[in-house]
Every structure is written in structure tokens, then in C-alpha cells.
C-alpha positions, 0 to 999 in steps of 0.5 A: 266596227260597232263591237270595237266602239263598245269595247274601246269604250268599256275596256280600253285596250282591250283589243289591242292588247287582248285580242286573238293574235296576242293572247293565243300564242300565251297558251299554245304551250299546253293542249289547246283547242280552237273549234269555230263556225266557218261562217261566223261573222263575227270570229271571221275564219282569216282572224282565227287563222291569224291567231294559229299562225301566230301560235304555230310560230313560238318556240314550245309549240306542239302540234300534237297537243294543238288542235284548231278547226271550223265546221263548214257551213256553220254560222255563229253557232254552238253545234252538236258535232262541235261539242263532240270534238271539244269533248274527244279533244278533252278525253285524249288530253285530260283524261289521257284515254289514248295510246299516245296523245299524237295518235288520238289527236290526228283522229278527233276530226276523223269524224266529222267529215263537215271540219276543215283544220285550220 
């Protein structure tokens, strides 16, 4: 609540217009990537959820280049095997170092066994 009040203040609009579940969507036509903390108190898990859904829902989704996950146990954190995620999902993406990008996208969290997707 109190994130809401300084925003409101500095930006007001903000969140109603720009906030997950609208601005997402906007770029889930090209690779995208959302990687979180399962426990982060402050992008809680059912808010990033709202924000896949709502980009799973448009027409030009694809799923091969759409990757959203959250490590277990992890609070608001940065964490090691997460960057190792965002840069595999960069290699397959950018630098196309795959057969096919499906291929190389399903196996980014084969991994990191402490993932869940989303």
C-alpha cells in the first residue's frame, strides 16, 4: 500500500495505466522473458501470473518465444541460476544459438531443477 501512495503521488496514473497486466501484453508479440522470486513480497507470484495470462490471451502470442518462471524459495532477489536462465533465454533468442528456438526454448529450465513456469 505504501508503494501505491508514493507512486499515486509521483506518478499519477501510473499504475493504472502501466502497470503489469497492461503493459506485458504490449510486448509478448516478441521474445520476452519474465523470471521472478517465488516468494517476493513485493511482485507477489498471483500478480505475475495476471500479467502471463493477460499476455497468453492476445492474438500474436507465441509461446516459443515466451518464457515466464520463478525460482522456489527465492525472496526479492537476483540469484545466480537466474541470471543463467535470462542468459540462455538471450543466447536462443538473439544470438539464435539453437536448432530451432521451440527446441532451445523448452530446454532453457531443463536445468534449474528449483523453477517453476508460470
Amino acid at each position: 500500500e505504501t508503494v501505491r501512495r508514493v507512486y499515486s503521488a509521483i506518478s499519477p496514473g501510473l499504475l493504472d495505466d502501466c502497470d503489469g497486466e497492461t503493459t506485458v501484453p504490449l510486448a509478448s508479440t516478441r521474445p520476452l522473458a519474465i523470471i521472478n522470486a517465488a516468494d517476493d513480497p513485493r511482485n507477489p507470484l498471483d500478480g505475475v501470473r495476471l500479467c502471463v495470462e493477460a499476455a497468453r490471451s492476445l492474438p500474436g502470442y507465441d509461446a516459443d518465444t515466451f518464457l515466464a518462471c520463478a525460482q522456489l524459495g527465492t525472496p526479492h532477489t537476483c540469484t545466480d541460476a537466474m541470471q543463467d536462465v535470462a542468459m540462455r533465454f538471450l543466447d536462443v533468442h538473439l544470438k539464435g544459438d539453437c536448432d530451432g528456438a521451440k527446441e532451445s526454448a523448452n530446454r532453457i529450465l531443463d536445468v534449474p531443477t528449483t523453477f517453476v513456469t508460470l
